[in-house]
C-alpha positions in Angstrom: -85.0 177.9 57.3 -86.4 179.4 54.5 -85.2 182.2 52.3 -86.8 185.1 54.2 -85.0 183.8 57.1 -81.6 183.7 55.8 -82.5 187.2 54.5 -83.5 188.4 58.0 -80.3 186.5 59.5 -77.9 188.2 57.0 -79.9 192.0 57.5 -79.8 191.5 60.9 -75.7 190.6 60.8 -75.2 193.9 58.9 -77.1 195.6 61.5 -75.2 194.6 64.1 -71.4 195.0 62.1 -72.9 198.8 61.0 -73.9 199.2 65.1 -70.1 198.4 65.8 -68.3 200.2 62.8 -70.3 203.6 62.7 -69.4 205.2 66.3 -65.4 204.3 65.0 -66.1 205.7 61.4 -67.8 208.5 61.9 -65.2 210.6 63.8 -62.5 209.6 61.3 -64.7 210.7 58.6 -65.2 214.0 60.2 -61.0 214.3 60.9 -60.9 214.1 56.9 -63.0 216.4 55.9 -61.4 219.0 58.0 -58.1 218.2 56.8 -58.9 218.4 53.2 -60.8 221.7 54.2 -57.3 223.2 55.5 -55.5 221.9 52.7 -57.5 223.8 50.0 -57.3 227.1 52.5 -53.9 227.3 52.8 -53.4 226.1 49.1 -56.1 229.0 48.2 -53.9 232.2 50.0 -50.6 230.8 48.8 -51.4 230.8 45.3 -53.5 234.6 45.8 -50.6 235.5 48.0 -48.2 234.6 44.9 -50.1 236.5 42.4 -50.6 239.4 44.6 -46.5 239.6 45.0 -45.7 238.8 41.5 -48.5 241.8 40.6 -46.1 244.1 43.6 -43.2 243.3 42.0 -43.5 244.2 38.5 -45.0 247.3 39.5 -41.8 247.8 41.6 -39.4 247.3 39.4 -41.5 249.2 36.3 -41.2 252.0 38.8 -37.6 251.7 39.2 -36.7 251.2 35.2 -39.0 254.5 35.0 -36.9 256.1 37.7 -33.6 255.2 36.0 -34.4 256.2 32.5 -35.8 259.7 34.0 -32.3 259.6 35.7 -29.9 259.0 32.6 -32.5 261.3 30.3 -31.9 264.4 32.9 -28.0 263.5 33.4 -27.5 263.4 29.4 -29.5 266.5 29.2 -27.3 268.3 31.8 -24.5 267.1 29.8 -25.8 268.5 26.8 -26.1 271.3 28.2 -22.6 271.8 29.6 -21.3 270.5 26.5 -22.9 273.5 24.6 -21.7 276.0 27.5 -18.7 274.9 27.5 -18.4 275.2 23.3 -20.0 278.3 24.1 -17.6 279.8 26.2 -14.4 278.6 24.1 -16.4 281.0 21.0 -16.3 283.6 23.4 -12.6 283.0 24.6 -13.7 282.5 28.5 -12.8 279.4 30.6 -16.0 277.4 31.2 -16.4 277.0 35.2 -15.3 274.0 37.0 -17.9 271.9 38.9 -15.0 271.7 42.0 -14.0 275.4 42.9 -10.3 275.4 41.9 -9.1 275.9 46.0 -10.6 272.6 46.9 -9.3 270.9 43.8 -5.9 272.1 44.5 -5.9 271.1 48.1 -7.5 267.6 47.5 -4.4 267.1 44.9 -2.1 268.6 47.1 -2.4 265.6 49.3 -2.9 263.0 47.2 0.8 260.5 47.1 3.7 261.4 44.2 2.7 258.0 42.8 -0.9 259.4 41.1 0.8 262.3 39.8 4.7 261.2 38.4 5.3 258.4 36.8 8.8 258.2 37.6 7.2 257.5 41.2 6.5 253.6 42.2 4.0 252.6 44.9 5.7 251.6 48.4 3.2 249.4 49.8 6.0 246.5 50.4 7.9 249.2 52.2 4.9 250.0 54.7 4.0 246.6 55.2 7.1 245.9 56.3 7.0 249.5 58.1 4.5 247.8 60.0 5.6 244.9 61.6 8.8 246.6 62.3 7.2 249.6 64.4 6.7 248.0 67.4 10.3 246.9 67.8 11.6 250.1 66.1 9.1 252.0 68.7 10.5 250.2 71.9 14.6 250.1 71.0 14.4 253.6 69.8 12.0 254.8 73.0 15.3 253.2 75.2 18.4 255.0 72.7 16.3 258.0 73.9 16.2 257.2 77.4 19.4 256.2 77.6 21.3 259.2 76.2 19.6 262.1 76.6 18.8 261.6 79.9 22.1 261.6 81.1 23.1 265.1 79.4 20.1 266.6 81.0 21.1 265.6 84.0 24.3 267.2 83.5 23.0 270.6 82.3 20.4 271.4 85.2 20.7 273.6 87.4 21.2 272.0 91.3 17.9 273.5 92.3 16.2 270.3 90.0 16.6 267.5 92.2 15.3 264.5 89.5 14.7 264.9 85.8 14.3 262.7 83.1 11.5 260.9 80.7 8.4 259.2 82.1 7.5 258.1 79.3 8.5 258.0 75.4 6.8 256.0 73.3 6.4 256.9 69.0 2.8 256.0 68.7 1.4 253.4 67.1 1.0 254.0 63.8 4.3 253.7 61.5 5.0 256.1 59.2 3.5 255.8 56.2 5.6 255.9 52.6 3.4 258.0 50.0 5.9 256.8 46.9 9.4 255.7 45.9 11.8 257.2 43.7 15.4 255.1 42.9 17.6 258.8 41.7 20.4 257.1 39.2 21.6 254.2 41.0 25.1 252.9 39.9 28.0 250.8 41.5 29.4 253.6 43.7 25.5 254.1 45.6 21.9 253.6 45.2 19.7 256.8 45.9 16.2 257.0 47.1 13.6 259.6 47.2 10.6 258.5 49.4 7.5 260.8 50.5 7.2 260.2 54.0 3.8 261.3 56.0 4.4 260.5 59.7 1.7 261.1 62.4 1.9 257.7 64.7 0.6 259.6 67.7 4.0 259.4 69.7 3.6 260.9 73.5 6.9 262.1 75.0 6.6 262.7 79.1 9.5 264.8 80.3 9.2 265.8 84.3 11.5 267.2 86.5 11.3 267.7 90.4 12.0 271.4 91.7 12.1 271.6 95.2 10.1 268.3 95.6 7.4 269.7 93.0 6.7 267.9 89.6 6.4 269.6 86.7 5.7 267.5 83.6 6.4 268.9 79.9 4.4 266.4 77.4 5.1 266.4 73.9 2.6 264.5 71.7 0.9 264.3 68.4 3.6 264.6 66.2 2.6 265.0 62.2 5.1 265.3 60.0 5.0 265.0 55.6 8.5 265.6 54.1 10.7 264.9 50.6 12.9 262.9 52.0 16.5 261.2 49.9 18.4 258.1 51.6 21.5 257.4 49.4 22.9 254.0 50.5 26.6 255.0 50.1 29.6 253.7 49.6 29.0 250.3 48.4 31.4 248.4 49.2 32.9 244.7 48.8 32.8 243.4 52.4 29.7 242.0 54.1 26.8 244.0 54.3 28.3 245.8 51.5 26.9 248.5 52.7 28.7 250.9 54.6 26.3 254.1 55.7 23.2 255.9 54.8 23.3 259.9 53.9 19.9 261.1 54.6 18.9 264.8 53.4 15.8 266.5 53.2 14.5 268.0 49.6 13.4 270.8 51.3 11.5 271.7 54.9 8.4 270.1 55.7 5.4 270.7 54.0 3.2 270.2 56.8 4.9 270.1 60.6 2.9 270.0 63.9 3.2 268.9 67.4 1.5 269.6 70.5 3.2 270.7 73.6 1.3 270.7 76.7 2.3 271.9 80.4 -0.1 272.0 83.9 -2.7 272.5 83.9 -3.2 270.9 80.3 -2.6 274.5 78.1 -1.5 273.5 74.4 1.6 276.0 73.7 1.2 275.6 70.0 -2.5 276.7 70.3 -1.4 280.3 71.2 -1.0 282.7 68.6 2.1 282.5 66.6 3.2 279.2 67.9 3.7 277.3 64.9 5.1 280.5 63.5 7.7 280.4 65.7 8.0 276.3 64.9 8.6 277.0 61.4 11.2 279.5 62.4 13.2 276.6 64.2 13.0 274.2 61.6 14.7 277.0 58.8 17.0 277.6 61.9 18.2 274.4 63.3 16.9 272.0 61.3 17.9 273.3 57.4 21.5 273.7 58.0 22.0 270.4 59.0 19.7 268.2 56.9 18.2 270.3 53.8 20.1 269.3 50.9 22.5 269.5 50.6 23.1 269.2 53.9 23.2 265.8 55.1 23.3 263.2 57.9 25.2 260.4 57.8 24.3 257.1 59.5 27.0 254.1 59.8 26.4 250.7 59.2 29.9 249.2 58.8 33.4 250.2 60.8 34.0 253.8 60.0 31.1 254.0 58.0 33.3 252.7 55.2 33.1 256.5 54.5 36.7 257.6 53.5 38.5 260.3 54.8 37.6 264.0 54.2 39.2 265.7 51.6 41.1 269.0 51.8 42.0 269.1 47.9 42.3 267.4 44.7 45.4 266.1 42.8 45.9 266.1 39.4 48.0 263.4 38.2 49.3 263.6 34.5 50.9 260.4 33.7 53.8 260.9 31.4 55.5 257.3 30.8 57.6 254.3 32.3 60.8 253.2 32.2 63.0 250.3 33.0 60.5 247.9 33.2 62.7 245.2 31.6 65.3 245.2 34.0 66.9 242.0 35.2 69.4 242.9 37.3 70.6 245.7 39.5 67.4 246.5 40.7 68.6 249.4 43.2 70.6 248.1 45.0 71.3 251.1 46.6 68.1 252.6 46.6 66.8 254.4 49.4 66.5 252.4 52.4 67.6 248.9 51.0 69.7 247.7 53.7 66.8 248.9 56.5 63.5 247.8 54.1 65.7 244.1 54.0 65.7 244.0 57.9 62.0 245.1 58.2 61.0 242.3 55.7 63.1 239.5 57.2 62.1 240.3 60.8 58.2 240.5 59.8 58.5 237.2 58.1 60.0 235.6 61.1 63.9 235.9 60.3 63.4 233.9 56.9 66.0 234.5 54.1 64.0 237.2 52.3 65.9 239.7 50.6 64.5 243.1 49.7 65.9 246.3 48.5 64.3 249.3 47.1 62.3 246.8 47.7 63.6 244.9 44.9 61.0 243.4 42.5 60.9 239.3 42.6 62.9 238.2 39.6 59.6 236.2 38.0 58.1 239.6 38.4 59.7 241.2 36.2 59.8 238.3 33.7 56.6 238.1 33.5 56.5 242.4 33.1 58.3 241.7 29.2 56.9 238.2 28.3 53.4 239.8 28.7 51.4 243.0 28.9 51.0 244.6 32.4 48.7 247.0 33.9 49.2 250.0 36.2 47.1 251.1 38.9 46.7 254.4 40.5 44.9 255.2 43.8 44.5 257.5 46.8 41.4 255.7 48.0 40.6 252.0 48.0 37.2 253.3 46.8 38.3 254.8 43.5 41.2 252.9 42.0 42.1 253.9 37.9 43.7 251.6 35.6 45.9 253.3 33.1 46.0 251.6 29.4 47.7 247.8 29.6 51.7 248.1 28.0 54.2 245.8 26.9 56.9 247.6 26.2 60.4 248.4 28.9 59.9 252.2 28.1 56.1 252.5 27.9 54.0 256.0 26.8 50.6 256.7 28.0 50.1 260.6 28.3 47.1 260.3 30.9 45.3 262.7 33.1 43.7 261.5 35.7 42.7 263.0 39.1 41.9 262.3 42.8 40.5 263.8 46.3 43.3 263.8 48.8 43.9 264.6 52.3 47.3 265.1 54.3 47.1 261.8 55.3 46.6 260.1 52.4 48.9 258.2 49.7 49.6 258.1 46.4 49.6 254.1 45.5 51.2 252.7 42.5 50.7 248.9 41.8 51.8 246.9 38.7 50.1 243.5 38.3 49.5 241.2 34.9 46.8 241.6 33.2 44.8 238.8 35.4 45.4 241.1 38.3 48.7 239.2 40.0 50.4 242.0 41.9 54.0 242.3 40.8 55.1 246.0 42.3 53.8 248.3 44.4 54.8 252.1 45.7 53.5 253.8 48.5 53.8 257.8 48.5 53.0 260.4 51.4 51.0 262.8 49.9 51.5 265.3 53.2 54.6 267.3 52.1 53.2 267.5 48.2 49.4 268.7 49.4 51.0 271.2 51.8 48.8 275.1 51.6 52.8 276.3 49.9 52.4 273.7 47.2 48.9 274.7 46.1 49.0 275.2 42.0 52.2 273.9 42.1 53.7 271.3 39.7 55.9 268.5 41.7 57.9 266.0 38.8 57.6 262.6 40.4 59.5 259.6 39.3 57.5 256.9 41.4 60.4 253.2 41.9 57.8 250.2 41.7 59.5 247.3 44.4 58.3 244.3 46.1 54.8 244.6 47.3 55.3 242.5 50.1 56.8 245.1 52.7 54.2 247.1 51.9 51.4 244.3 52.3 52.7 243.1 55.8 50.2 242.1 58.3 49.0 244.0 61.4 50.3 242.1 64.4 48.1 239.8 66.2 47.9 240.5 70.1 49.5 237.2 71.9 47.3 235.0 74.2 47.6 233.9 77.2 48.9 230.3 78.3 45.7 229.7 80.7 42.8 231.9 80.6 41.8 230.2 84.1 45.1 231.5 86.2 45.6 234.5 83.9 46.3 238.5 86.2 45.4 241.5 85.6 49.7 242.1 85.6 50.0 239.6 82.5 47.2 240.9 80.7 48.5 244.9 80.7 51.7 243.1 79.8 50.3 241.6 76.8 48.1 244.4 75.9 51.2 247.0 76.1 53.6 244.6 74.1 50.7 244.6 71.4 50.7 248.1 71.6 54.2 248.4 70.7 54.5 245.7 68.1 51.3 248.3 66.4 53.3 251.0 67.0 56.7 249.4 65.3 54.9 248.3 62.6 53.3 251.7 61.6 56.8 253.1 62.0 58.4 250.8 59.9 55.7 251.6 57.4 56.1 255.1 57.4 59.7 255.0 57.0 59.3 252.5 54.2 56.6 255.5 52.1 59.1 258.1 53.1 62.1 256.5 51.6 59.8 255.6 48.5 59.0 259.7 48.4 62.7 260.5 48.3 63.3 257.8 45.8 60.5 259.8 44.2 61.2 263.3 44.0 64.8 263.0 43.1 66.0 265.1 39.7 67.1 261.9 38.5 65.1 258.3 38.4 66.4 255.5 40.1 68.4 253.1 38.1 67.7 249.9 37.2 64.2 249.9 39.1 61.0 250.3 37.2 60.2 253.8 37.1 56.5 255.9 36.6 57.1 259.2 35.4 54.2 261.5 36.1 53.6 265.2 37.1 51.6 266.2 40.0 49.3 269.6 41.0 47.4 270.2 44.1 44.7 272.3 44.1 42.9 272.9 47.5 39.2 273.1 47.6 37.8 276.2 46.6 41.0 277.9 45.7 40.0 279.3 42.3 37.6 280.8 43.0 39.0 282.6 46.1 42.1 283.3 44.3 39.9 284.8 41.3 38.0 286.9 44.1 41.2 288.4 45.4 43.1 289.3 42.7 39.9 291.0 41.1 39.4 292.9 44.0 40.3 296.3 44.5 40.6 298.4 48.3 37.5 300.1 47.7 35.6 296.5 47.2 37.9 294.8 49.6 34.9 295.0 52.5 32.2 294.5 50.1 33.7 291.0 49.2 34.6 290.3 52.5 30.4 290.7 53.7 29.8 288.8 50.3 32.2 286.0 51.6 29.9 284.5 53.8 27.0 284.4 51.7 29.0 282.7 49.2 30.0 279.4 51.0 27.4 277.5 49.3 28.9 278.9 45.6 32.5 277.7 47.3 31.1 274.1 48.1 32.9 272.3 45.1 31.9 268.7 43.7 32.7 266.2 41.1 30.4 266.4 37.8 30.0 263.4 36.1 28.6 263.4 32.4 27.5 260.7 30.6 27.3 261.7 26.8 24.9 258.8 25.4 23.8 259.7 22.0 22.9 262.5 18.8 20.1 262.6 17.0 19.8 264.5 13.2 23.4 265.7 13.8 24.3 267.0 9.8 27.0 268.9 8.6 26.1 272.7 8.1 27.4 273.5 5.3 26.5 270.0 3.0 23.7 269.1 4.9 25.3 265.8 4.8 26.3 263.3 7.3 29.3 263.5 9.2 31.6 261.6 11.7 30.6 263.6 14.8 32.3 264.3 18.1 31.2 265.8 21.3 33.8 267.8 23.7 32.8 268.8 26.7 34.6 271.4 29.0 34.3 272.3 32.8 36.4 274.1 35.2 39.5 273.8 32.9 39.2 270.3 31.9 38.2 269.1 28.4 37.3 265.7 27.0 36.1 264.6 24.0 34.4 261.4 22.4 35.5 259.1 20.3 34.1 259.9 16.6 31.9 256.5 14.8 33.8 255.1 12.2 31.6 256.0 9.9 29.4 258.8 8.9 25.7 259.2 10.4 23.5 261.7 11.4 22.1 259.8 14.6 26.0 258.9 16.6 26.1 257.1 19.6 28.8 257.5 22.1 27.7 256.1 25.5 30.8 257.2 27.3 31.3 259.0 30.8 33.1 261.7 32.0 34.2 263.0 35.6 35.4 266.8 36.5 36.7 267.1 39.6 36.6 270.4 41.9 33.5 272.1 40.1 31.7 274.7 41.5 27.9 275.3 40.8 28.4 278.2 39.5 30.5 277.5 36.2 28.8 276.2 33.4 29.7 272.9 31.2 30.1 274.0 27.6 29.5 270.8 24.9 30.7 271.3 21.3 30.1 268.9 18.6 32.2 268.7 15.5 33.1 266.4 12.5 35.8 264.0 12.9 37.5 265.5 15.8 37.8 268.2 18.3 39.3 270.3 15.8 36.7 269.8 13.1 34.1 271.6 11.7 31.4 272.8 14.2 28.0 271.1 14.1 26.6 272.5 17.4 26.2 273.0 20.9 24.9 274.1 23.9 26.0 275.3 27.4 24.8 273.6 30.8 24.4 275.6 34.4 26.3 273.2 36.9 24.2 274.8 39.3 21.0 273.5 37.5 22.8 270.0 38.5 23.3 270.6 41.7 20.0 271.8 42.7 18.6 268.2 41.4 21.3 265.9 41.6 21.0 264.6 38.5 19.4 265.6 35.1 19.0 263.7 32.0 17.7 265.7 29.0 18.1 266.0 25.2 19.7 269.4 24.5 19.1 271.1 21.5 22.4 272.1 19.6 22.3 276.0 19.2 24.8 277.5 16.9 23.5 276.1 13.6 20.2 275.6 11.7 19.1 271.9 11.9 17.3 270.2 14.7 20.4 268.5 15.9 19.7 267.1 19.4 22.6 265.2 22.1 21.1 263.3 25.0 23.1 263.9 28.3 23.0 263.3 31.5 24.2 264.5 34.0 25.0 264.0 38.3 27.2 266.6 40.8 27.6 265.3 44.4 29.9 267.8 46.5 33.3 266.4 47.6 33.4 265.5 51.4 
């Protein structure tokens, strides 16, 4: 084969490959092309799409920097220009315009919570959270105290025409009421006051029918709103579990805003027709501000008999004079009142044992312990208030103290001795009805208390017996334990009674007891109020006698009278008049006949701190606390002072304030503070 052969084989093998590859190739070829045509498409809008957006967007946002300059250049221009009206109008002396007219401003801050407008004034939000997860069991037990004692007086006060009446529903809403702002009003260890803003309007819906000859006719009160002051004072605080023995709550004033609806068939709104909540406000001065405007109050037990003491009729002034006999060994009145009978009430409390008592005689040890140490004496007519007179040593001791206390009938004057870490060693227990009597008012009554044995006094209430078997127990057995109970009570507060009766004998003889150890003190009962009745009468004359007697019951507030407590804390720039010096000042203060007076700093200064309290008892708001300040002591030479309206005190409860000292020519300032709560 020659060369031209093998070239013809070869050409005519690439024909026939090319025949066989060019139908596959030629469609693939085709698919290529067309994708890389879509590819550049696509690639070709995204990147003009891109520029056309970016080109949009900075002409947006040019326009909005344009429209925000424009904006700040026009506000600063307006507040150029109210700048130079307002500088303006002070030239010319008038009050540049407010942008708010002053009625809207002064509603809008009328409602806005004490917290963003006193700073005394803390946020409750703790208080209404836990508001809220209370109201939904507050809302159902309180729905059912409703239910289930009103319905029953209703039921006794219809008429017998009303066949059924009672509530269909009571519910309080449910939203809680919500507490705008807190307020703790001088706290200390006798109670802990709050002032909270309350805004209530929960929705509550009240459904009250009643059936009249087979007819029902519904009463629904609902939509209840409700914004009051309102002061809780957690009082008395006590030493027993909860240690909290009742709430006082009081209203500041009436309600700034109060409205409910009350609808009857077929659906008419009572309080929409004219001079409905006219007539509402009317009720609330009527009913509602006697008994809960302050200082008016309810109170709201927490512990057995609220731990509340009972309510005084009068004060007692107590001026403790001295002591005697308190290192007696032997002798101890032995024929003191009621030895023989106080000896059988001891041994047959103490199951028959060998103890001996007489007046009741003081435990030898006792009265060891009475010389080989210092002692105390403590004076009380309520567990609540107890005073401690200055510790002693001596058999014939001095202590020249005033001190005095609310009383009732019922209540008694109790003497304790005890070592000075508070180990009772004598006690006396003294009725108080016979010295407290309305004949013994502003009388003087010389008491020489005897101080015995505590232990007849301290002996325990009986404990009722049990039965042998609670499963075959009677009715029969258990009246017969429950009335020899009954007696054993009744023996014991006999045999107590006669024991403080005996002791008031012992008392109120010319002579003191010998050979027991003896309290000499002098007492004065002054009823509530009797000043200034007894100041009334005598000024009176029979032509005024009916004016005074209208005036009489307008008065009973000014009659109301209270214990003032004063706690003089510090002066400031207090100098002597006449040198201009510093001195070694003193501040008296005097109320409703009673006087006392600091103790003067050792040494001299200008700027004296005293920090110490002071109680007047039966005050009335209308007299006025006087406070003098002098050098040294009250006698000294004056450096000032300034009176006080009680009834200034009253109206808030408490005030604290520096006083400026009027009377001389420096800037002489005393801090005080001062709280009145009316005697029960």
């Amino acid at each position: 084969m020659g060369v031209a052969d093998a070239l013809g084989a070869v050409s005519g093998a690439f024909g026939a490959v090319g025949g066989m590859v060019l139908p596959v190739a030629a469609p693939v070829y085709a698919l290529i092309v067309w994708l890389l045509n879509e590819i550049s498409s696509a690639f070709s809008v995204y990147v003009f799409g891109t520029c056309i957006g970016l080109l949009l967007g900075a002409t947006a946002v040019a326009a909005m920097r344009g429209s925000l300059a424009r904006a700040d250049a026009e506000a600063t221009r307006k507040a150029k220009v109210a700048a130079a009206d307002a500088q303006k109008s002070r030239r010319d002396g008038a009050i540049p315009p407010l942008p708010i007219p002053p009625d809207v401003l002064a509603e809008a801050l009328r409602h806005l919570p004490r917290w963003t407008k006193e700073p005394d004034v803390s946020r409750a939000s703790w208080l209404n959270n836990l508001l809220d997860a209370l109201w939904p069991h507050v809302d159902t037990s309180v729905s059912q105290v409703i239910r289930d004692s009103v319905e029953p007086m209703l039921r006794s006060l219809v008429p017998p025409l009303v066949s059924w009446i009672g509530f269909e529903k009571v519910t309080l809403g449910p939203t809680p009421p919500v507490v705008g702002g807190v307020k703790v009003m001088g706290s200390n260890s006798e109670e802990v006051m709050l002032e909270l803003e309350v805004v209530f309007a929960s929705g509550a819906d009240v459904v009250l029918a009643a059936y009249v000859f087979g007819v029902r006719v519904p009463v629904r009160v609902h939509d209840l709103q409700l914004r009051a002051n309102v002061r809780v004072t957690f009082t008395p605080l006590v030493d027993q579990l909860p240690c909290l023995g009742g709430l006082e709550v009081s209203l500041m004033s009436l309600p700034q805003h109060a409205d409910v609806g009350v609808s009857i068939p077929p659906g008419i709104d009572l309080m929409s027709l004219p001079g409905a909540h006219s007539l509402l406000r009317l009720a609330l001065w009527k009913f509602v501000a006697p008994l809960m405007v302050y200082p008016a109050k309810m109170t709201v037990p927490i512990m057995e008999n609220s731990g509340i003491e009972p309510t005084s009729t009068g004060m007692i002034k107590l001026s403790v004079l001295g002591g005697r006999g308190f290192a007696a060994r032997a002798k101890l009145a032995g024929s003191g009142a009621g030895a023989a009978r106080n000896e059988r009430r001891a041994t047959t409390m103490n199951g028959g044992g060998d103890f001996k008592s007489s007046f009741p005689k003081m435990p030898l040890g006792g009265l060891n312990s009475l010389v080989a140490s210092r002692y105390l004496v403590q004076l009380h007519t309520r567990e609540s208030r107890k005073i401690t007179l200055a510790s002693k040593s001596s058999d014939a001791p001095t202590w020249d103290e005033t001190h005095h206390f609310l009383t009732n009938p019922d209540a008694c004057l109790t003497a304790t001795v005890m070592t000075t870490n508070l180990k009772e060693l004598g006690r006396c227990e003294i009725p108080l009805r016979r010295l407290v009597a309305d004949d013994r008012a502003r009388k003087t009554t010389l008491l020489h208390i005897p101080l015995g044995d505590p232990k007849p006094y301290l002996v325990p209430l009986p404990v009722p017996k049990k039965p042998v078997s609670y499963t075959r127990v009677t009715q029969e057995e258990l009246d017969a334990l429950a009335e020899d109970h009954e007696m054993a009570l009744e023996k014991h507060a006999l045999e107590l009674a006669t024991l403080r009766v005996n002791a008031l004998d012992a008392a109120t003889r010319p002579s003191p007891l010998a050979d027991v150890p003896v309290i000499t003190c002098e007492l004065e009962f002054t009823p509530l109020g009797l000043e200034e009745k007894t100041s009334s009468s005598n000024d009176a004359t029979p032509d005024s006698a009916s004016e005074s007697a209208s005036e009489e019951e307008g008065d009973d507030a000014d009659e109301r009278r209270g214990i003032l407590t004063v706690f003089v804390t510090r002066g400031v720039r207090v100098l002597s008049e006449a040198t201009n010096g510093e001195t070694r000042p003193c501040a008296t203060a005097t109320c409703a006949g009673q006087t006392y007076t600091t103790e003067a700093p050792l040494e001299k200064t200008k700027n004296p701190i005293w920090d110490e309290e002071f109680l007047f008892f039966n005050v009335a708001p209308s007299e006025t606390l006087r406070l003098d300040v002098r050098d040294g002591n009250a006698k000294g030479e004056f450096l000032g002072g300034f009176d006080l309206a009680v009834r200034e005190v009253a109206a808030n409860k408490e005030l604290s304030e520096m006083f400026r000292l009027t009377g001389v020519s420096n800037a002489a300032h005393v801090f005080l503070k001062a709280r009145f709560a009316y005697m029960s």
